[in-house]
VEXDREN-2710 file (C-alpha; in Angstrom, 1 decimal):
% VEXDREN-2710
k/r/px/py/pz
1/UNK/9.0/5.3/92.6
2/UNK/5.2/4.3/93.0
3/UNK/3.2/2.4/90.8
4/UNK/0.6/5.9/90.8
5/UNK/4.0/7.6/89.6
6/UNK/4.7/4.9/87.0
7/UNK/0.8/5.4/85.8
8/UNK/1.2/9.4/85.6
9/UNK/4.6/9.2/83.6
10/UNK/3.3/6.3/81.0
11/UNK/0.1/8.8/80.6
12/UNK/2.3/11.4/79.6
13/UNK/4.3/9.4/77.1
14/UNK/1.9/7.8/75.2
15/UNK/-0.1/10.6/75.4
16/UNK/2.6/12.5/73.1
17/UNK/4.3/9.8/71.6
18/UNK/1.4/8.2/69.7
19/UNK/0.0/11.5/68.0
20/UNK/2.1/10.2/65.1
21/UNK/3.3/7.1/65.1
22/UNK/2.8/6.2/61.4
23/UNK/3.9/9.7/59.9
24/UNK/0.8/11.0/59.8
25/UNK/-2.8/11.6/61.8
26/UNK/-4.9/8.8/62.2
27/UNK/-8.8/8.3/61.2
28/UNK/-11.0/9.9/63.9
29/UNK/-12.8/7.2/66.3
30/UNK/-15.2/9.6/66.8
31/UNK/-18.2/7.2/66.6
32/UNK/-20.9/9.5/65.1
33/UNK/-20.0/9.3/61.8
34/UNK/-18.0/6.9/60.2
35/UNK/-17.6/9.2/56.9
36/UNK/-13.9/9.0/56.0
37/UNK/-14.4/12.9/54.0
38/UNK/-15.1/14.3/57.4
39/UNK/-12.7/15.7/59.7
40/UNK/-12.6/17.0/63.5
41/UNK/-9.9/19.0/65.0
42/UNK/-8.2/17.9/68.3
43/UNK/-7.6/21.0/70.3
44/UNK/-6.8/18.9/73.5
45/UNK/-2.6/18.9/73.7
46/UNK/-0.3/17.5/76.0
47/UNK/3.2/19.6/76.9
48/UNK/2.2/21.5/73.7
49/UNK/1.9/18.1/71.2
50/UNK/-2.0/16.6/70.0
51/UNK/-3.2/13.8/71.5
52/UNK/-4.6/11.4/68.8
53/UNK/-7.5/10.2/70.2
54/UNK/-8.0/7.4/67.3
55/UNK/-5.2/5.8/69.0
56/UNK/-5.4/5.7/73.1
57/UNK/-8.4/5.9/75.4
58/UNK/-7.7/8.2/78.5
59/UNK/-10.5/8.9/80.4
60/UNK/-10.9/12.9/79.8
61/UNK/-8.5/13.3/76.6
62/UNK/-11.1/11.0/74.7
63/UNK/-13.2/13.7/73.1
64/UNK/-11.9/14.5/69.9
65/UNK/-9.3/13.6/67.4
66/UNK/-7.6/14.8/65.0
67/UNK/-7.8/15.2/61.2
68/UNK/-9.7/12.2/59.4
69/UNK/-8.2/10.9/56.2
70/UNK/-8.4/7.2/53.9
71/UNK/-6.3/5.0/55.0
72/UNK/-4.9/1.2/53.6
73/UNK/-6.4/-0.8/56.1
74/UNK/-7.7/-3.3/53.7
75/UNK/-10.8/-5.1/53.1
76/UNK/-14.3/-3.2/53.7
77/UNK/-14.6/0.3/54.5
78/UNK/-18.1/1.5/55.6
79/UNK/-19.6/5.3/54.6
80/UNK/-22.5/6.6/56.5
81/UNK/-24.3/9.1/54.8
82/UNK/-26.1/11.9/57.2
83/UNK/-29.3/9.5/57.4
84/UNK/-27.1/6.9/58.8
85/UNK/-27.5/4.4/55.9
86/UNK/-24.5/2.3/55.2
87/UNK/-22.7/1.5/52.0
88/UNK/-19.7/-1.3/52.1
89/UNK/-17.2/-0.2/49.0
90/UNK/-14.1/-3.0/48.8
91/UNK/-10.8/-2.2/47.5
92/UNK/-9.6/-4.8/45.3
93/UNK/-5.8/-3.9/45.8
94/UNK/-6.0/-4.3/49.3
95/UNK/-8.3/-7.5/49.2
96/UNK/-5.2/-9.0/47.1
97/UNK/-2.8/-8.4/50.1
98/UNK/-5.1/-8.9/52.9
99/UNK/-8.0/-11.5/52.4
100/UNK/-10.9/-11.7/54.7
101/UNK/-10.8/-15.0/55.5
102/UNK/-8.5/-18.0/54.9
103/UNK/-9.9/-20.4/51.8
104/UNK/-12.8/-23.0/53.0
105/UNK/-11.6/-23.4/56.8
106/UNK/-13.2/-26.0/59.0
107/UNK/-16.2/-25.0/61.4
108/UNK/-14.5/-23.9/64.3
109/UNK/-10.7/-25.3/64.0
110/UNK/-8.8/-24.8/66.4
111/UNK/-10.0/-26.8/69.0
112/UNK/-6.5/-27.1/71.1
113/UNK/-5.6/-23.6/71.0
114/UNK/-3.2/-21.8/68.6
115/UNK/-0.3/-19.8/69.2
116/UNK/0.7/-16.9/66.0
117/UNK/2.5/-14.4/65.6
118/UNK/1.1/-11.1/63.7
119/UNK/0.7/-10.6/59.6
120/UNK/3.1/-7.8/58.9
121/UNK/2.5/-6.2/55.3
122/UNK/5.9/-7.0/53.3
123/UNK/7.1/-10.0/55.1
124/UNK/6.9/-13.7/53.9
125/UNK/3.8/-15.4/55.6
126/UNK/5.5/-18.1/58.0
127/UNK/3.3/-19.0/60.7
128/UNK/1.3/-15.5/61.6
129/UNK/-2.3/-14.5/61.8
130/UNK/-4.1/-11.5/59.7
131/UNK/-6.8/-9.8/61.9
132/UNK/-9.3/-11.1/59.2
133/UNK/-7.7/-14.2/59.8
134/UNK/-9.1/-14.0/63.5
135/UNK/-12.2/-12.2/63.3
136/UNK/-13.8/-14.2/59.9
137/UNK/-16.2/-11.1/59.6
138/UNK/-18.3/-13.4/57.2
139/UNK/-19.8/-15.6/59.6
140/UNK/-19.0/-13.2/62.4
141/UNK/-22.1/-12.7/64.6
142/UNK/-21.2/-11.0/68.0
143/UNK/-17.6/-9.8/69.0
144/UNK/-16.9/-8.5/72.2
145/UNK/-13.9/-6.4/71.8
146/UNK/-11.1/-5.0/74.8
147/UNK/-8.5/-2.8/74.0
148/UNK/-6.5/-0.4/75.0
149/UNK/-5.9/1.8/72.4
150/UNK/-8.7/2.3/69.3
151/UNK/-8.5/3.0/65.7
152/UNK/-12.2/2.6/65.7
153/UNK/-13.0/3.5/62.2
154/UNK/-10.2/1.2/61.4
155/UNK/-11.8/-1.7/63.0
156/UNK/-15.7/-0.8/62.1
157/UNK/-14.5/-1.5/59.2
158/UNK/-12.8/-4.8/59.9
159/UNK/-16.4/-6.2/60.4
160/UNK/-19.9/-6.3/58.8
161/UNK/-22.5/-3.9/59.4
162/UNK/-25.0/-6.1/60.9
163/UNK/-22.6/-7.5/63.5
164/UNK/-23.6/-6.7/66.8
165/UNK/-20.7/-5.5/68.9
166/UNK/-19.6/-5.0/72.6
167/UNK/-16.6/-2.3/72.6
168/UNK/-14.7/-2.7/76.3
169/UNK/-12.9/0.1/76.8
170/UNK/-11.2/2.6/79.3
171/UNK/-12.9/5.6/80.7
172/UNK/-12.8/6.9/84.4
173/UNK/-14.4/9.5/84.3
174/UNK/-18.5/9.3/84.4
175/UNK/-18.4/12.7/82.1
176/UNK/-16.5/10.6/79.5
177/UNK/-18.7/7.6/80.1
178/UNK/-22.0/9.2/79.0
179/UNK/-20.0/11.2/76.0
180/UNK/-19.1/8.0/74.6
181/UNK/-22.2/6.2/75.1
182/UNK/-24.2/9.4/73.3
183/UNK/-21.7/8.8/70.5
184/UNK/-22.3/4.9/70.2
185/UNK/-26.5/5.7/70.2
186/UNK/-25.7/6.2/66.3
187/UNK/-25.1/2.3/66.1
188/UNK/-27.6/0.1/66.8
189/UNK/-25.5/-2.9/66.7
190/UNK/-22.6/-1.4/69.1
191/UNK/-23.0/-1.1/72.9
192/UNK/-19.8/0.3/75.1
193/UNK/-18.7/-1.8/78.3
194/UNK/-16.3/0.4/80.5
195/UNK/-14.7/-1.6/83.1
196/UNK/-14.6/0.2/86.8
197/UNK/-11.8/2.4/87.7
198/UNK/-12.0/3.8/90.9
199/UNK/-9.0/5.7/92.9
200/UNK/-6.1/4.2/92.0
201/UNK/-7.1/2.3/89.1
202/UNK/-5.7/4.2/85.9
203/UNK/-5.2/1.7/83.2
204/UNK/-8.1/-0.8/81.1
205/UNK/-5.0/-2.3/79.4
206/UNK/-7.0/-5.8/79.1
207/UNK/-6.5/-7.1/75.6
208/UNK/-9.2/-10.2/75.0
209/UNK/-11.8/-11.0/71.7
210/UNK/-14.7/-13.1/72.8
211/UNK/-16.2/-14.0/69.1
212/UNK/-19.5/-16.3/68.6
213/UNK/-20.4/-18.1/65.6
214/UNK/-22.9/-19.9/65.0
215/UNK/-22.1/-22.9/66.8
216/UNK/-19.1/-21.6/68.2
217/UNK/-17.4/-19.2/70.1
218/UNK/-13.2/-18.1/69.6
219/UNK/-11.6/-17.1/72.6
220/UNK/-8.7/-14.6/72.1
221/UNK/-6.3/-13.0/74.0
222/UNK/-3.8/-10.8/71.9
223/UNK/-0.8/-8.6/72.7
224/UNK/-2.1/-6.2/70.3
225/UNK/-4.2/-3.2/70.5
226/UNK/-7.1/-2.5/68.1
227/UNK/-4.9/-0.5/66.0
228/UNK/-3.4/-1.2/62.5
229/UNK/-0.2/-0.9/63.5
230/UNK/-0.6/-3.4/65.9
231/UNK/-1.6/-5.5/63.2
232/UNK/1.2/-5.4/60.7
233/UNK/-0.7/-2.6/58.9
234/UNK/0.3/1.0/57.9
235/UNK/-2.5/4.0/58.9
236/UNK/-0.6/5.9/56.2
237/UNK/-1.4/5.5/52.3
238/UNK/1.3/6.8/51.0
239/UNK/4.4/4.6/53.1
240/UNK/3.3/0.7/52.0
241/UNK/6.5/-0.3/52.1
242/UNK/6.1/-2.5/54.9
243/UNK/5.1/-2.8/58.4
244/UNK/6.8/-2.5/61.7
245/UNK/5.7/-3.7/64.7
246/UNK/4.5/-7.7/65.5
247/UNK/2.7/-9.1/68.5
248/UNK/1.2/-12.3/69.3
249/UNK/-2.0/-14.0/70.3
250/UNK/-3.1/-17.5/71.6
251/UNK/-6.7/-18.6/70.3
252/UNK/-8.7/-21.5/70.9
253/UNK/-12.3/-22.1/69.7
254/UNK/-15.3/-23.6/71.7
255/UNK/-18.2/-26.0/70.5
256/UNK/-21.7/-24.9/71.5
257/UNK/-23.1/-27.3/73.9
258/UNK/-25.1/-29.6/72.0
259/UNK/-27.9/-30.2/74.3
260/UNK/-28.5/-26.4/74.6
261/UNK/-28.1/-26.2/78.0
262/UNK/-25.5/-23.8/80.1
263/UNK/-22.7/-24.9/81.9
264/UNK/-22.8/-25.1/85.5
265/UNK/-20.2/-22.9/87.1
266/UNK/-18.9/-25.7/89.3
267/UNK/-18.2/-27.8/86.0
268/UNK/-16.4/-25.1/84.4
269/UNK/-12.9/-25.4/83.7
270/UNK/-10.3/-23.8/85.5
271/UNK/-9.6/-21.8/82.4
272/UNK/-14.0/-21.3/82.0
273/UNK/-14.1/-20.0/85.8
274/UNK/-11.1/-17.0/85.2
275/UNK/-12.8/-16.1/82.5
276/UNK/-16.1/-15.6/83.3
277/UNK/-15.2/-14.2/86.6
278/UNK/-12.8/-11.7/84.8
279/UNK/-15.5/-10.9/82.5
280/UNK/-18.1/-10.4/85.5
281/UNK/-15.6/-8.0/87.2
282/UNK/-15.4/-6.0/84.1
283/UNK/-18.6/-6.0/83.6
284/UNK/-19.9/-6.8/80.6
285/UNK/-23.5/-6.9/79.7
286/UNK/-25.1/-9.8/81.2
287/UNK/-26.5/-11.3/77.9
288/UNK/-22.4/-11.5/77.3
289/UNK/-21.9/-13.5/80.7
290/UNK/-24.9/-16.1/80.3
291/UNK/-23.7/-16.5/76.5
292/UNK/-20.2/-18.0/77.5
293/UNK/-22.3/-20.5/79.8
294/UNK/-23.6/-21.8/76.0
295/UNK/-20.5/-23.2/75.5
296/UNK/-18.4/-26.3/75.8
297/UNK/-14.7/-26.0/78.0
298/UNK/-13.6/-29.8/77.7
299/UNK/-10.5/-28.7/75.7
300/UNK/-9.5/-26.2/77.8
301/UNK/-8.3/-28.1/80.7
302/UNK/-5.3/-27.5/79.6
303/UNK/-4.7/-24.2/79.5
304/UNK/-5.0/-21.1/82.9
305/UNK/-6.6/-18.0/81.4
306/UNK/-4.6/-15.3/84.6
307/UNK/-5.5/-11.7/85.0
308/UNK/-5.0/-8.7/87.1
309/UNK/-8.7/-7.2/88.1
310/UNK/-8.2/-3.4/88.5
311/UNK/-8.4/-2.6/92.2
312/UNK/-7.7/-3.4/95.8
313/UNK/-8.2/-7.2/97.0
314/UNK/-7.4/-8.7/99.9
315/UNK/-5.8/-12.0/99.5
316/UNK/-7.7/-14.9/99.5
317/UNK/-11.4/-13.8/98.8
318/UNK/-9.5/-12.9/95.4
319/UNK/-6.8/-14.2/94.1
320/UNK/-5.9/-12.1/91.2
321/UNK/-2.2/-9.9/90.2
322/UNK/0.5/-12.1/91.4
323/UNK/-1.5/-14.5/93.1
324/UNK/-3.8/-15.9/90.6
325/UNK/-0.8/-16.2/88.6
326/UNK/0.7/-18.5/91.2
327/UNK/-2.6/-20.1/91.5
328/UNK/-2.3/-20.8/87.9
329/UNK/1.0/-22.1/87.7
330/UNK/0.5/-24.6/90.3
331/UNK/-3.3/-25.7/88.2
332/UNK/-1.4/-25.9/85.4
333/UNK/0.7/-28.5/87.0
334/UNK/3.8/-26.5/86.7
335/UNK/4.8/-25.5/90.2
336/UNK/8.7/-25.7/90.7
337/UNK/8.8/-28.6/93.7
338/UNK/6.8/-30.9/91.3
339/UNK/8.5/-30.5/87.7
340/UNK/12.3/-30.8/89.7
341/UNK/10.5/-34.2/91.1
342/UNK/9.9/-35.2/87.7
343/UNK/12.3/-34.3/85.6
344/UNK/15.7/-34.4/88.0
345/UNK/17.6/-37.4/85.5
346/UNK/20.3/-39.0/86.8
347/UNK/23.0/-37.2/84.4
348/UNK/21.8/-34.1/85.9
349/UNK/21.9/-34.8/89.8
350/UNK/22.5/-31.6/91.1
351/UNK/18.9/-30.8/89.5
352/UNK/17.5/-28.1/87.8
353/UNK/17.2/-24.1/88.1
354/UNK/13.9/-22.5/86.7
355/UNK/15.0/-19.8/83.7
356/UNK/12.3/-16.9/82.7
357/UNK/12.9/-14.8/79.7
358/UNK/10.3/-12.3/79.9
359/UNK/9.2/-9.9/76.5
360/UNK/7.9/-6.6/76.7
361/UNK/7.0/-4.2/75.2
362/UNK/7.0/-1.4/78.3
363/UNK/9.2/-1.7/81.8
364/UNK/8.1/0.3/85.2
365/UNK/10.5/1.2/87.6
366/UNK/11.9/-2.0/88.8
367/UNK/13.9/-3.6/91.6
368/UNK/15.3/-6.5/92.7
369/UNK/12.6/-7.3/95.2
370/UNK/9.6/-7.0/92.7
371/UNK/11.8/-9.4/90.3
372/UNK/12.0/-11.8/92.9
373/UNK/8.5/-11.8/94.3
374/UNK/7.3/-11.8/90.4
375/UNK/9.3/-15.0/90.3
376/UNK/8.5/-16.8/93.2
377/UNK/4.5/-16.7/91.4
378/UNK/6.0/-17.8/88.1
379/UNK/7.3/-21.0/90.1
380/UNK/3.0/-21.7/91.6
381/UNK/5.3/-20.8/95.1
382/UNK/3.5/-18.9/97.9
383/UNK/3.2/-15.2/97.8
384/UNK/4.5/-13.3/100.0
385/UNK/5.4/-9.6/101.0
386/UNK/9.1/-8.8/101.2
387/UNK/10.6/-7.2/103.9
388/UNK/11.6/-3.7/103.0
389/UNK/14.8/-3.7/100.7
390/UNK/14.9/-7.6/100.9
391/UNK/14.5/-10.4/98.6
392/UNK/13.0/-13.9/99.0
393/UNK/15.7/-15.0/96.3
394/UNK/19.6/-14.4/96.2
395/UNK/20.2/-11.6/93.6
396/UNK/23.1/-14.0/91.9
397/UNK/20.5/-16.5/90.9
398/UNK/18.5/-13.8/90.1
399/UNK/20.9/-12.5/87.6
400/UNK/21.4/-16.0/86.5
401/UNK/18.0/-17.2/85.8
402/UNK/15.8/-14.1/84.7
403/UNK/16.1/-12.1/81.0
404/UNK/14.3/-9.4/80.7
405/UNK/13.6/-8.6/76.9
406/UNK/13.9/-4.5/75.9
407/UNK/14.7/-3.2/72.6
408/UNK/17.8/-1.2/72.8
409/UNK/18.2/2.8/71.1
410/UNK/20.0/1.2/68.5
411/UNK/17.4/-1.8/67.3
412/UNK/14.8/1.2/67.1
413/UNK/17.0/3.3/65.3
414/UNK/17.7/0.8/62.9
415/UNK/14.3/-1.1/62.1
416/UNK/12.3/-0.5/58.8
417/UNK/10.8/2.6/59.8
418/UNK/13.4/4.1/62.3
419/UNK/13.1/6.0/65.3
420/UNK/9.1/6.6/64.2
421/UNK/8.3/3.5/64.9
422/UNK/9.1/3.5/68.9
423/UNK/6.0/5.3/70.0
424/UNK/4.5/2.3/72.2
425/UNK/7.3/0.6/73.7
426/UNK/8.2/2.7/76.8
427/UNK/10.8/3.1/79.3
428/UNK/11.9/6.1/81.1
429/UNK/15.9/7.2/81.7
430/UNK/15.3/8.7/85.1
431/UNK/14.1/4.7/85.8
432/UNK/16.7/3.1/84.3
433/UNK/19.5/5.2/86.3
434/UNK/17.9/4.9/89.6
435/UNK/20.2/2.5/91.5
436/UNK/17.8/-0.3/92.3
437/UNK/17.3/-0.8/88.8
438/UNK/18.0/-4.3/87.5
439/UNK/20.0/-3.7/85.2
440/UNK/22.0/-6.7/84.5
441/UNK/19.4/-8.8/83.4
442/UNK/18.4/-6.6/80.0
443/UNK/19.0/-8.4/76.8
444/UNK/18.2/-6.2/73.3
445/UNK/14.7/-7.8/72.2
446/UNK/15.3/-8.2/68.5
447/UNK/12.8/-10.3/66.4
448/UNK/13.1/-12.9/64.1
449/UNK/12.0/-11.2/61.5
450/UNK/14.7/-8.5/60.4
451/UNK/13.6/-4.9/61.2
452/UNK/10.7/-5.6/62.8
453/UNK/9.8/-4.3/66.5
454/UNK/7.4/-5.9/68.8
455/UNK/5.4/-4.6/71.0
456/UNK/4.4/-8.6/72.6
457/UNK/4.2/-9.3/76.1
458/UNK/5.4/-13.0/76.6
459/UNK/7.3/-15.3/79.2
460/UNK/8.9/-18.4/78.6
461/UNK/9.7/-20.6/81.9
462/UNK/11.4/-23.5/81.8
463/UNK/13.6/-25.8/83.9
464/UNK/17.5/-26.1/83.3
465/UNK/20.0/-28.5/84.4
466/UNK/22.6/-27.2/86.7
467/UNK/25.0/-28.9/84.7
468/UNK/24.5/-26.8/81.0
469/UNK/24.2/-23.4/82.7
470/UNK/26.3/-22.6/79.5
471/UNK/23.3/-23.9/77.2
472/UNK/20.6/-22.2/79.6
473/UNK/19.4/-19.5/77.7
474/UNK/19.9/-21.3/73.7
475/UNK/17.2/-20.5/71.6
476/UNK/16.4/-24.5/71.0
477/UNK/16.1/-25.8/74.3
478/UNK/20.0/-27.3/74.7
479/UNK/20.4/-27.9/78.1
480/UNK/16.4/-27.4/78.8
481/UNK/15.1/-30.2/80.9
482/UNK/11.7/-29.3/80.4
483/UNK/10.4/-25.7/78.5
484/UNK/7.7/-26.0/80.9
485/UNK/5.2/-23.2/79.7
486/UNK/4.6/-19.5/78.2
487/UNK/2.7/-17.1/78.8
488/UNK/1.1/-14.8/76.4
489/UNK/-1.2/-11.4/76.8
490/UNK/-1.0/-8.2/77.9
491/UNK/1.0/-7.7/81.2
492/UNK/4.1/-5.5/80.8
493/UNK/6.4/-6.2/83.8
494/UNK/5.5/-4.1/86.3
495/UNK/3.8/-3.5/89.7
496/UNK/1.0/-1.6/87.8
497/UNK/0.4/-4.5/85.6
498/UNK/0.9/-7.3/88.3
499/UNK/-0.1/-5.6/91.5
500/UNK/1.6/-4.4/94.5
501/UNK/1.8/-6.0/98.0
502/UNK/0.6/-4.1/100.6
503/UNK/-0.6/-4.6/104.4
504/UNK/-4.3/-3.0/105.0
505/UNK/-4.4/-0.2/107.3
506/UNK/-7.4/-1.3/108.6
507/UNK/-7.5/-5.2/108.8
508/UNK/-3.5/-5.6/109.0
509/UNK/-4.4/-8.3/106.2
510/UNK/-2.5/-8.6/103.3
511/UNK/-3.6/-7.0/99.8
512/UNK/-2.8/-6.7/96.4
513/UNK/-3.4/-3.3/94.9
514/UNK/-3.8/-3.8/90.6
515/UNK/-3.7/-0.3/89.1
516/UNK/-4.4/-2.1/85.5
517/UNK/-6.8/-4.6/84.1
518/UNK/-4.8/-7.1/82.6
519/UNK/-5.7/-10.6/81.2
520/UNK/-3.6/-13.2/79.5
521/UNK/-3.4/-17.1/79.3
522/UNK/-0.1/-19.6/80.0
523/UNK/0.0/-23.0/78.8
524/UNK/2.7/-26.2/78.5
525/UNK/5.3/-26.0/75.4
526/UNK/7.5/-29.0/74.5
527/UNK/11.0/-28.2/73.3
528/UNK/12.3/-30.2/70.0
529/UNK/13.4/-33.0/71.6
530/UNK/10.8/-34.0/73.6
531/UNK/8.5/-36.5/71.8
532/UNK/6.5/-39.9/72.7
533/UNK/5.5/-40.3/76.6
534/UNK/6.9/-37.3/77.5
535/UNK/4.0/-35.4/76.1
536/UNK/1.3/-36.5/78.2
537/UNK/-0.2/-33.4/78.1
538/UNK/-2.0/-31.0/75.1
539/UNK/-0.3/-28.7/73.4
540/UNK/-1.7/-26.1/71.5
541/UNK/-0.9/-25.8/67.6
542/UNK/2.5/-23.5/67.8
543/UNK/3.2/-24.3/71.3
544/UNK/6.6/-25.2/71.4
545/UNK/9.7/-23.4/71.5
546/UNK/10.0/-22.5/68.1
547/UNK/7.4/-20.6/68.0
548/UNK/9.2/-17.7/70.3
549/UNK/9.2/-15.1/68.4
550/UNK/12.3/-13.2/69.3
551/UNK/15.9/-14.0/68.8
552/UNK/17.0/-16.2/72.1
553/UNK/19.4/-16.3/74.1
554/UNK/19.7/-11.9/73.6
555/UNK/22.6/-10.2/73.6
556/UNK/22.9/-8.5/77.0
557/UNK/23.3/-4.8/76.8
558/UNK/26.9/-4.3/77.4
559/UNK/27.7/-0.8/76.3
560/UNK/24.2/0.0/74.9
561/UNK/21.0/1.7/76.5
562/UNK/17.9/1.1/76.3
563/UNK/15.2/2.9/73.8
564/UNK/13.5/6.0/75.9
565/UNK/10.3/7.3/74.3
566/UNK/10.1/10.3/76.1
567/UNK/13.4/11.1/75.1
568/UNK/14.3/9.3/72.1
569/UNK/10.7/9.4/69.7
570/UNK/10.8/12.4/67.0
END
């Protein structure tokens, strides 16, 4: 199975799945009129089911959408009247349950980063984030937005009118390009950014919020699409009963520079330099590029912002996939030969295996090989090719070390909403029971928070002593030497997402083919017992192990399969 193949069947899927996820059609994101009484038919259908348009971007199924209708999004909604004028209407119900902003919050204050969970409507708050939480649309005054999948009157609304906005989305086809930007002439404020896509690039699954205030700016790179069900919300009036589906996000807000000067490129952070680079490669509008010079990076020195750039690169000139995660790993301090150097203790002298437990929300068709060369750049060591059929770690420690998190059938059958809710986490059967699928090391990804899905994309890595295999996988750190760091953003696990090693044709070099934009950010965690000397380093606000969202160590799947959305959603 090819990545292209992988692409073609996760189109397809989401395509159908996601014309009804909440139980009903979703607002339009047809950007000419944002008047909620209005309606446009989708005639566009996939294997004879609607596309919903105000959910997924596609390239040519992006055209219409279906019926429009109110929904509980909560806060502001926005009416444009045929002249365009705009009239802000709040609804003090919703307002109750979803505030706009938290009570008199400091200038810009997180200033070490901050790890949350999602808000999800009828669970207790406990450490989460409500979008109005992230966006503060009341001193709001640029946001530069990349998603995946829209609900855009849904977020128009999430904002003030007089915000100016930069909307990165996916389109690969020109035709689509120019129908979207005659669309977004209505709106002043609101210019479209579509990253390139050529041949084999098929996905802008890049999830990232760029916001500036006025002396700052919030970096943030979510799990979550610009949807309300991403966001703990419900698209459907009628069913408030609760939400469904959690993700995560890691924030961190930047000081203007105070002499008004930019940043020099070569004094950026390593953390500034990804950024802007990724930024560059998608394009965004130059005033967008030169802006995030404005700013100070100081405080990020401790924190790698990785990506996949959608595309072919040969290694070296641009390290990106795979390798700029390695790269990463070893900035970050975190390469495996150095932390075993460290942290080998006497009591443990046959030293220390590294342990990933990787959360997702969609799986590609994998193999033993792509496991082990995916893990090899989770330790900062060299990437390499495999040799056909061969792995550059034993199998056994493979299936000792690495957990791959996957709701089974029976968590989605049984969450709040039932087999509904299942429309974005994706794996196909014909995958799963291909031989070289690695089977043995699922574990059912249940959340904390009872009947709740997730559609996060995060990896814990940490080191653990040889001697408490038996404690390796506990869900506070027992027989952890050192947590090490997590990662957090929008990579599922596969080659699409990560990139796949190839030898150019022409050069005989080595390449890295990235069928998706992706983006995310890892950082060091400290487990419960570390404390004192041992954290020499800066943590983010959240970042330790308790913070993992999802039940650890996982029950392995035994007798169970896992949840098929072609298959298995209504």
């Amino acid at each position: 199975m090819t990545s292209d193949d992988e692409d073609e069947e996760l189109r397809r899927a989401i395509a159908l799945s996601l014309q009804d996820v909440h139980g009903s059609p979703l607002p339009s994101d047809n950007m000419a009129s944002r008047d909620v009484n209005k309606s446009n038919v989708n005639n566009n259908t996939a294997n004879g089911k609607k596309e919903s348009a105000a959910m997924i971007q596609y390239g040519a199924s992006q055209a219409s959408a279906p019926h429009k209708r109110r929904h509980s999004s909560s806060t502001i909604s926005i009416e444009s009247d045929d002249a365009g004028s705009k009239k802000q209407k709040l609804d003090l119900e919703d307002r109750k349950s979803s505030p706009a902003r938290p009570d008199a919050p400091p200038p810009f204050p997180n200033v070490r980063g901050l790890l949350r969970k999602t808000w999800v409507f009828g669970q207790p708050r406990d450490n989460d984030i409500k979008i109005e939480e992230v966006l503060r649309p009341s001193d709001l005054r640029l946001a530069v937005l990349s998603a995946f999948q829209w609900d855009m009157e849904w977020i128009l609304n999430k904002v003030k009118p007089t915000t100016k906005l930069v909307f990165v989305m996916e389109a690969k086809e020109e035709e689509v390009r120019k129908q979207w930007r005659t669309d977004a002439d209505h709106y002043k404020n609101l210019v479209l950014c579509f990253p390139p896509m050529p041949g084999q690039v098929n996905r802008m699954h890049s999830k990232l919020m760029l916001l500036s205030f006025e002396n700052w700016i919030r970096v943030v790179i979510p799990t979550a699409n610009l949807v309300p069900y991403d966001w703990g919300e419900s698209a459907n009036p009628n069913n408030r009963v609760s939400g469904v589906m959690e993700n995560s996000l890691f924030l961190i807000d930047l000081p203007r520079r105070s002499d008004g000067k930019l940043t020099a490129r070569k004094d950026l952070t390593d953390f500034g330099r990804e950024l802007l680079s990724f930024c560059e490669s998608s394009t965004f509008p130059p005033y967008v590029i030169d802006g995030l010079l404005k700013f100070d990076y100081t405080n990020t020195k401790h924190i790698q912002f990785v990506h996949s750039v959608g595309g072919s690169h040969i290694v070296g000139p641009a390290e990106t996939g795979l390798f700029g995660l390695s790269r990463s790993v070893r900035n970050l301090g975190m390469e495996v030969e150095r932390r075993k150097a460290l942290f080998v203790q006497p009591s443990t002298a046959k030293g220390s295996e590294v342990h990933v437990d990787y959360a997702t929300a969609s799986l590609g068709a994998l193999n033993y090989p792509f496991i082990s060369t995916f893990y090899d750049a989770l330790l900062g060591r060299e990437v390499k090719q495999p040799t056909k059929g061969a792995t550059s770690n034993p199998i056994q420690l493979l299936k000792r070390v690495f957990r791959i998190f996957f709701p089974t059938y029976d968590t989605v059958a049984t969450s709040t909403k039932g087999t509904d809710s299942g429309g974005t986490i994706f794996l196909m059967s014909k995958w799963w029971n291909a031989d070289t699928f690695p089977k043995e090391l699922m574990r059912d990804h249940v959340s904390r928070r009872a009947g709740i899905l997730s559609h996060s994309k995060m990896i814990l890595v940490r080191h653990v002593s040889v001697a408490s295999q038996g404690d390796a996988s506990s869900s506070r750190g027992a027989g952890s030497i050192d947590p090490a760091y997590l990662y957090v953003g929008s990579h599922n696990l596969s080659e699409s997402a990560w990139g796949k090693l190839v030898t150019d044709r022409a050069t005989k070099k080595l390449k890295i083919n990235c069928a998706n934009w992706e983006c995310g950010v890892i950082f060091r965690i400290a487990s419960p017992e570390q404390k004192g000397e041992e954290l020499d380093f800066a943590l983010c606000e959240g970042g330790s192990l308790d913070s993992i969202p999802w039940e650890l160590p996982g029950r392995p799947y035994e007798n169970h399969r896992p949840w098929f959305c072609m298959e298995d959603f209504p």
